[in-house]
N, C-alpha and C positions, 0 to 999 in steps of 0.2 A: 502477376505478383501482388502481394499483400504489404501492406507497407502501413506499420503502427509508427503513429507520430503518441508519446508518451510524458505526461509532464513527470519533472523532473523533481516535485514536491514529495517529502518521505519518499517509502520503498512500498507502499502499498499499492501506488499505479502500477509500478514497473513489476511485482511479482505476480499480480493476476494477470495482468497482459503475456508476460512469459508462460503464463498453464494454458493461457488461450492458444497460443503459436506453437507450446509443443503440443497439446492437440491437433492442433492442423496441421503441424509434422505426423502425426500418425496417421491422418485420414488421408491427406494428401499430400503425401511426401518428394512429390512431382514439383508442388507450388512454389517458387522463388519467395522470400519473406524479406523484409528489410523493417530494420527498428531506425526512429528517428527519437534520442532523448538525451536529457542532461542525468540521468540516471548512471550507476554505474554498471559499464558493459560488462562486467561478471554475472550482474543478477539472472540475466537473458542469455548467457554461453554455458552458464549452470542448468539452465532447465529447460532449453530448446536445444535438441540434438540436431545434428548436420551443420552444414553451413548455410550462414544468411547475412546479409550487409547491415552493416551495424555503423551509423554515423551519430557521432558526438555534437548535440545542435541543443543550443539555450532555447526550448519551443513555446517556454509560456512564462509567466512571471511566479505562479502560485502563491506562496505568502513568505516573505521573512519573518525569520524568528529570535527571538534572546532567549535561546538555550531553548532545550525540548520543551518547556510548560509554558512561554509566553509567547506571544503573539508580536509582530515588531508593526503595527499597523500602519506608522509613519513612512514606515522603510518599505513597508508593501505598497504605498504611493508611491513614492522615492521610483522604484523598481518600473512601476507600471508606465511613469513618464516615461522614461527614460526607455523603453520596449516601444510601448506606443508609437514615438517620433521615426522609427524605422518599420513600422509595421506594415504598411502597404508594400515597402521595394520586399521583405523578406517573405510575405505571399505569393506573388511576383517569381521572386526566384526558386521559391520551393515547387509552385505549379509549374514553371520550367520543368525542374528536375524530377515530378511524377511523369510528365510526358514523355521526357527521355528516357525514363527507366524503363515505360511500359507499364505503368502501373492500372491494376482492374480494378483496387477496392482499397481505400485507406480506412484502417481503423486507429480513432481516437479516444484516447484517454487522459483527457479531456481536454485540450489545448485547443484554443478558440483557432490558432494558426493552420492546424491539420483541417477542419471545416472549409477556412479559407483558401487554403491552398488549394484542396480537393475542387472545390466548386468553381473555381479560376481553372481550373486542368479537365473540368468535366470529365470527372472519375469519383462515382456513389461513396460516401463517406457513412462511416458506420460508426456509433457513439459505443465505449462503454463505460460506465460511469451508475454509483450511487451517489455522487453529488454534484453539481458542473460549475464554476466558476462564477458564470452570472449572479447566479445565488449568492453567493459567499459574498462577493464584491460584494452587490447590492445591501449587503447586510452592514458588511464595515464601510460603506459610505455611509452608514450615521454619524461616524465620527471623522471621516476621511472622505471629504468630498469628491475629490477627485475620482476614487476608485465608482463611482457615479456614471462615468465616464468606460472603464474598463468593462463593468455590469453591463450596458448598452453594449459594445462593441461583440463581449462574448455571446449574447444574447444573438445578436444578429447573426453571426458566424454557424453560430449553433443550427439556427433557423435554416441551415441549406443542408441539412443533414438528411440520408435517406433512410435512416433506420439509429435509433438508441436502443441497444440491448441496457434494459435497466435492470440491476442487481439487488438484493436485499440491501435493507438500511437507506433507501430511498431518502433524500429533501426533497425539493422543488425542481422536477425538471422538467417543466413544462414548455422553455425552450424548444425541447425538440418537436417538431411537429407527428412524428409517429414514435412508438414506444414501446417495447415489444419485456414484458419480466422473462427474466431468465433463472437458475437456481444459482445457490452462491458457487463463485469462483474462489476458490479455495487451492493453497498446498496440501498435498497430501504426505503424511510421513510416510520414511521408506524404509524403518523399522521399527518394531515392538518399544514401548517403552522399556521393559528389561532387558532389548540389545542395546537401545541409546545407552541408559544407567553404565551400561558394563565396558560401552567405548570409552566414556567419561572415567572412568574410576570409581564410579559412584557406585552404595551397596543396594541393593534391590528396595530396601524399606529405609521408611524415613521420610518426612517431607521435604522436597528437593523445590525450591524455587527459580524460577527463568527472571531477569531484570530485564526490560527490554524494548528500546525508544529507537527501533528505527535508526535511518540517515541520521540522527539528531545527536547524538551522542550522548555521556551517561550523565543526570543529573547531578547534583551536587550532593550526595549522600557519602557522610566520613563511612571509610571502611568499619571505625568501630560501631557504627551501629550497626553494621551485618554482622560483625561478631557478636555484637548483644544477643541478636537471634536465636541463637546455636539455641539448639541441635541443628536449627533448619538450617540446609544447603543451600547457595546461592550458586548461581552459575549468571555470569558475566558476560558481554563482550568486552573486551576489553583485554591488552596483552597482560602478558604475565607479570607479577612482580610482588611486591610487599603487602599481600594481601592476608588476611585472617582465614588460618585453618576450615575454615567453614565458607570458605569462597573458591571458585573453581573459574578462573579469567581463561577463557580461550577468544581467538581473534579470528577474521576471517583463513586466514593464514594454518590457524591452530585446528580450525573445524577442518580444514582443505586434509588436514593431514592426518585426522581423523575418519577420514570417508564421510561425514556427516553434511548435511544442510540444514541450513538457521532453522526448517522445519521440526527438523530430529530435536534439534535442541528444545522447542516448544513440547514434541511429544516424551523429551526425556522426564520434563518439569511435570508437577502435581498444578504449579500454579506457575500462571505469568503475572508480574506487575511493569504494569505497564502505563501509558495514556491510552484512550480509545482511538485506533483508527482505524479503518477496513480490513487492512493488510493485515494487525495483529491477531484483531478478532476472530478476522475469518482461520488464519493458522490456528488459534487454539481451538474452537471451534472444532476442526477438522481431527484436529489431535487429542479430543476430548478433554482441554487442559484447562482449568479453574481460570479467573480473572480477576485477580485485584487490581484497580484502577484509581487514578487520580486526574481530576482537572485539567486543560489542557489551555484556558480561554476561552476568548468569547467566538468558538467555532461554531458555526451552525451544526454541523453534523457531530458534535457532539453527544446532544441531549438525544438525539433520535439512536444511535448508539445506545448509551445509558438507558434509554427506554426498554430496547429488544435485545441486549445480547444477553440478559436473563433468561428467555427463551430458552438457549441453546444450552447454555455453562453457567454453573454458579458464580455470581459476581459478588463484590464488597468494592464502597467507594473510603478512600483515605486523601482526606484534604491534602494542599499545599503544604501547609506546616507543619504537619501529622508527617504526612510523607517524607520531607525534607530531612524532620528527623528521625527518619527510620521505626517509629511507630507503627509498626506493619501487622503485630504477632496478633491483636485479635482480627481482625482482618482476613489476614492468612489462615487462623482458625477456623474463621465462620465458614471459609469456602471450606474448604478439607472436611467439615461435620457435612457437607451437602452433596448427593448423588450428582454425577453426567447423566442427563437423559441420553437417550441414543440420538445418534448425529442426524443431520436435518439431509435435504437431497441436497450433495454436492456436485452434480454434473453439469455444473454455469460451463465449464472452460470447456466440454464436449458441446453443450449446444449450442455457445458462439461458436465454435469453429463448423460447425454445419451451415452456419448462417452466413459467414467467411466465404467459406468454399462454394456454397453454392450462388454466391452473387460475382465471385471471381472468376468461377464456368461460364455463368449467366450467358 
């Protein structure tokens, strides 16, 4: 059995770990799977076929936030004590519960808890990860000492690991003692941009924009500056309701009944705006789909973001206050005047799953 302990921080863990497991549902569809996260269990019953045990477990702290652009760094100590004080019994009872299940290989994303656990149950833990906690922490203990503290523990946990498949958009993960690059883990759309367009309602031409933060919910932008917009198309999460002609709000509920995944809605859009973070980038990426972006805090994996996903997709950045007030339209232009190179190799989620399997057989 394979068994992903998954932090529960955004939806960017939890959707590259879900491409990695339904590849391993294809190669070895033999292999029992179990997810461990605070994530929601649709993201992982959407894109791993069959059955696998799926338990709801708070596995890491990752960061509080005030709303999707700031950082809650008090409250990301706040959090960390308060984990911390039970963290030895809750390794403890998770390496319990790998031995019982039978488990061969725990993969992490990135929770210092799944190391610990694994290494307490003497069962090979496998990392995947372009950033790991320790880092992070260690950053915001400049101003939050404590997490000083968190940085050292994840560190250590990390340190028993047998293997990091490390992803594009790399920090500092030197933690792990072996490191192996893999290609990006990515969604792939699972239809053309002009069958997305045409499941939406939308007409074939035209620039169609994606809004789109993640677990985080939507910032604070009045609807009337997406009408200001117009002509350009917005598409939402978000349900239905009193929104401007040039807004298209569907919810998970609304996509389900669409046939669509959050992907299609990436490859329906000419452009995402967004904040950067693995999960988005890599979906537009995949889906060939522009980037306007804004700020997010003082995240380390930020800037490294901002650096490379030029590389792949036209990018444009629009401040805080730009952004808030819907100041988007040159922005939105400048990507739209700029080509998609062709897409970079996406096969991360087939070679961790070989890497899976073959340590699972071992």
């Amino acid at each position: 059995m394979i068994v992903a302990y998954v932090s529960g921080h955004g939806y960017g863990h939890a959707t590259r770990v879900a491409e990695v497991l339904r590849a391993v549902r294809e190669q070895a569809g033999d292999l029992p799977l179990a997810v461990v996260t605070a994530a929601p269990e649709k993201l992982f019953r959407d894109a791993v076929p069959g059955p696998f045990l799926f338990r709801s477990l708070e596995c890491d702290v990752g960061l509080a936030q005030k709303g999707p652009l700031v950082i809650d760094e008090e409250g990301t100590a706040r959090r960390w004590r308060a984990f911390a004080a039970g963290r030895a019994a809750r390794a403890a009872a998770e390496a319990r519960w790998l031995r019982e299940l039978g488990a061969r290989v725990v993969l992490g994303d990135v929770p210092p808890l799944a190391f610990e656990a694994a290494a307490a149950a003497h069962v090979p833990a496998v990392g995947l990860a372009n950033f790991s906690w320790d880092w992070i922490y260690r950053h915001l203990a400049q101003r939050q000492p404590a997490l000083g503290a968190a940085a050292a523990a994840a560190t250590a946990a990390y340190r028993t690991a047998a293997l990091l498949l490390e992803l594009p958009f790399a920090g500092d993960l030197s933690a792990f003692p072996r490191r192996e690059a893999i290609p990006l883990v990515a969604r792939r759309p699972r239809m053309s941009r002009g069958d997305a367009r045409q499941r939406l309602g939308l007409p074939e031409t035209g620039a169609c924009v994606l809004v789109s933060f993640g677990g985080l919910g939507m910032p604070a932008v009045s609807p009337g500056a997406l009408a200001d917009l117009a002509p350009v198309r917005f598409l939402i999460d978000a349900p239905e309701g009193s929104w401007p002609p040039n807004v298209v709000a569907l919810d998970p509920a609304g996509r389900d009944a669409l046939g669509m995944g959050y992907q299609d809605l990436v490859r329906a859009a000419d452009v995402v705006v967004t904040k950067p973070g693995y999960g988005i980038v890599s979906d537009a990426i995949a889906a060939g789909t522009r980037i306007v972006y804004t700020e997010r805090g003082d995240f380390p994996e930020y800037p490294i973001l901002v650096a490379e996903m030029p590389r792949y997709v036209p990018c444009a950045h629009v401040g805080n206050q730009d952004f808030l007030a819907g100041l988007w339209r040159a922005a939105i232009e400048s990507v739209l005047a700029r080509p998609v190179p062709p897409p970079p190799d996406l096969r991360g989620a087939e070679t961790a799953s070989r890497r899976l399997v073959a340590i699972a057989r071992g």
